[in-house]
C-alpha positions as CSV (number, residue, x, y, z in Angstrom):
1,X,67.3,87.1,69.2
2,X,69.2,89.9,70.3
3,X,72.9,90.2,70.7
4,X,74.5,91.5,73.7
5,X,77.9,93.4,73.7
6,X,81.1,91.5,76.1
7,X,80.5,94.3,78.8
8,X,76.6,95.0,78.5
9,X,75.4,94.4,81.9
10,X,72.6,91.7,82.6
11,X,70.6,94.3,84.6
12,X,67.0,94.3,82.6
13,X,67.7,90.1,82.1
14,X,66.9,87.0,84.1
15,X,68.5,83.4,82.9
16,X,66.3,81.8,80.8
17,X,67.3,78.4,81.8
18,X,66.6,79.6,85.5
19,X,63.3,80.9,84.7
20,X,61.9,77.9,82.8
21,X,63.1,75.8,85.5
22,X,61.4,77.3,88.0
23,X,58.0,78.3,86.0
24,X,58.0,74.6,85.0
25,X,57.8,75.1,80.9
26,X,60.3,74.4,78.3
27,X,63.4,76.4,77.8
28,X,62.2,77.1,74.3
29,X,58.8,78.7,75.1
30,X,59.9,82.0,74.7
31,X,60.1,82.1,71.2
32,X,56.3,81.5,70.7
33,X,55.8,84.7,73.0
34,X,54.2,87.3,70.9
35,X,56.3,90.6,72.1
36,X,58.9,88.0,74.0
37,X,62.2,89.7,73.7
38,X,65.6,87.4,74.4
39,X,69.1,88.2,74.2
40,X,72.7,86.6,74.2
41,X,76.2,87.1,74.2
42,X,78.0,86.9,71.0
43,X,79.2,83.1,70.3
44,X,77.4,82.0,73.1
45,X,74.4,79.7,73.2
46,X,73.3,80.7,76.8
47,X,69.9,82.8,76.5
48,X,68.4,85.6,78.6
49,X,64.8,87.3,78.5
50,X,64.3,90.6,78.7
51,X,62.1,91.2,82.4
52,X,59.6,93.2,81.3
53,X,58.3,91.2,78.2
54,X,58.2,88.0,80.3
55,X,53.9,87.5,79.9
56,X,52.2,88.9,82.8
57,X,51.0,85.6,84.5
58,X,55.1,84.8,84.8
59,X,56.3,87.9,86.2
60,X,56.3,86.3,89.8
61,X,58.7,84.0,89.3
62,X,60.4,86.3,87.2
63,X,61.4,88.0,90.6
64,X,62.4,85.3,91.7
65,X,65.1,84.3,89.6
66,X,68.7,85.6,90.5
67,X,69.6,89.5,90.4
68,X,72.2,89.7,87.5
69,X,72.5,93.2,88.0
70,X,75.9,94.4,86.7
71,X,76.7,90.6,85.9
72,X,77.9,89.6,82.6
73,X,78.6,85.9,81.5
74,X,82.0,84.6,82.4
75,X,82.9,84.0,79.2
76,X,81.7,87.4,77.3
77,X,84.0,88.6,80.8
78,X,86.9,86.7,79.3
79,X,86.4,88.5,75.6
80,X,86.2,91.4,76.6
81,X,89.0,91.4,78.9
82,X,91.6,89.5,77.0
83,X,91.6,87.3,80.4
84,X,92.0,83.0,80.0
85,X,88.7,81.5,81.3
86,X,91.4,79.2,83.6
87,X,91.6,82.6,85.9
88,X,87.8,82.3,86.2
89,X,88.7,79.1,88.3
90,X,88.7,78.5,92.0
91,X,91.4,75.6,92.2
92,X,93.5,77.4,89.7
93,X,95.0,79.5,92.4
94,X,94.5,82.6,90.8
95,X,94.8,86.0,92.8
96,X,92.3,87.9,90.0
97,X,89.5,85.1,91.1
98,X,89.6,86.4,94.7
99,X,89.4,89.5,93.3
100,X,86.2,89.4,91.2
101,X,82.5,88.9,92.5
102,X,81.6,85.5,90.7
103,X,78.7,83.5,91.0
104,X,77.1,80.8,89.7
105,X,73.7,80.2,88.8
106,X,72.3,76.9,87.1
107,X,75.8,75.6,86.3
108,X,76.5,79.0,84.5
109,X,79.1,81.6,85.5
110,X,78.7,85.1,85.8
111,X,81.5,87.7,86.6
112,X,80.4,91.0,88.1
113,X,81.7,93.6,85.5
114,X,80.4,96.7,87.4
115,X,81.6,95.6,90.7
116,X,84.8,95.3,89.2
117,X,84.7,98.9,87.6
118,X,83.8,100.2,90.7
119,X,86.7,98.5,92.8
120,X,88.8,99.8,90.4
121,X,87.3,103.4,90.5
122,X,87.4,103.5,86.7
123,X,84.2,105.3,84.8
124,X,81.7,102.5,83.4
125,X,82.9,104.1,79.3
126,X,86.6,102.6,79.7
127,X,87.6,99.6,77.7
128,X,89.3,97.7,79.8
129,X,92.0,94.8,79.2
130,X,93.9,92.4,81.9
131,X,97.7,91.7,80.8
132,X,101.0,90.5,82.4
133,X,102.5,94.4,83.4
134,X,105.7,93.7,81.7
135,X,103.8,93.6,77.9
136,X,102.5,97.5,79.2
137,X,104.4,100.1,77.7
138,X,105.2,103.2,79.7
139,X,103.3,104.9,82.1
140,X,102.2,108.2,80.1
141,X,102.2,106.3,77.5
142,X,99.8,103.5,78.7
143,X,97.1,103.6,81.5
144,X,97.3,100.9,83.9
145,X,96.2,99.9,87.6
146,X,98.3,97.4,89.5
147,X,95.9,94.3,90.1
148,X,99.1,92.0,91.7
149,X,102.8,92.1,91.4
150,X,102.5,90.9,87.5
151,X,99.2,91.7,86.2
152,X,98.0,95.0,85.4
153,X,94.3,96.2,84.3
154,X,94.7,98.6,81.0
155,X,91.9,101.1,80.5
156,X,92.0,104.0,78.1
């Protein structure tokens, strides 16, 4: 079982839960495949397969699982971001929700990390954090982008 990092994207992956639901064979089967390769985020218990060592007479419905390109799990999202998962919440009221691409897919939440770079117009090698703007220090000092009037996006 590999171990993904909080902002590797989901791109080579399809859900595992997904996949076994739809191919109609336990979630577990996986890890009696002889080169099956699966991956997670750290502290999570949510499992992904890598596409292309998914056996041959699967690949089908492989495709047809959800896309998670540039998708990473809500919560490695929140990790890596320093974000509270309560933002991640549609009747929260939050204005970061509307302004991430979220979707869900078998009762699991995914946050569109790349879309998010790129609506930012930051390069994919920042680290990036989300903070109240009044806990940023100054401008040269610190890099920051202006999500709404009190949160801020630091990168460096």
């Amino acid at each position: 079982m590999g171990i993904l990092t909080h902002n590797e994207w989901l791109d080579e992956y399809v859900l595992n839960k997904e996949f076994s639901l739809k191919a109609g064979i336990s979630s577990n089967a996986y890890r009696y495949w002889k080169k099956g390769i699966a991956a997670k985020f750290d502290d999570a218990r949510v499992v992904f397969l890598k596409k292309e060592s998914i056996l041959p007479k699967y690949k089908a419905i492989a495709d047809e699982c959800t896309n998670l390109s540039g998708m990473v799990q809500s919560q490695a999202f929140c990790k890596y971001t320093g974000l509270a998962p309560s933002h991640l919440t549609q009747t929260n009221n939050s204005c970061i929700y509307h302004m991430l691409h979220i979707i869900d897919v078998c009762d699991i939440k995914f946050v569109n990390l790349k879309k998010f770079y790129d609506d930012l117009q930051l390069d994919y090698h920042y680290q990036i954090y989300i903070e109240k703007c009044k806990f940023f220090g100054p401008s040269p000092l610190e890099k920051k982008i202006h999500l709404t009037n009190g949160i801020c996006v630091g990168y460096y």
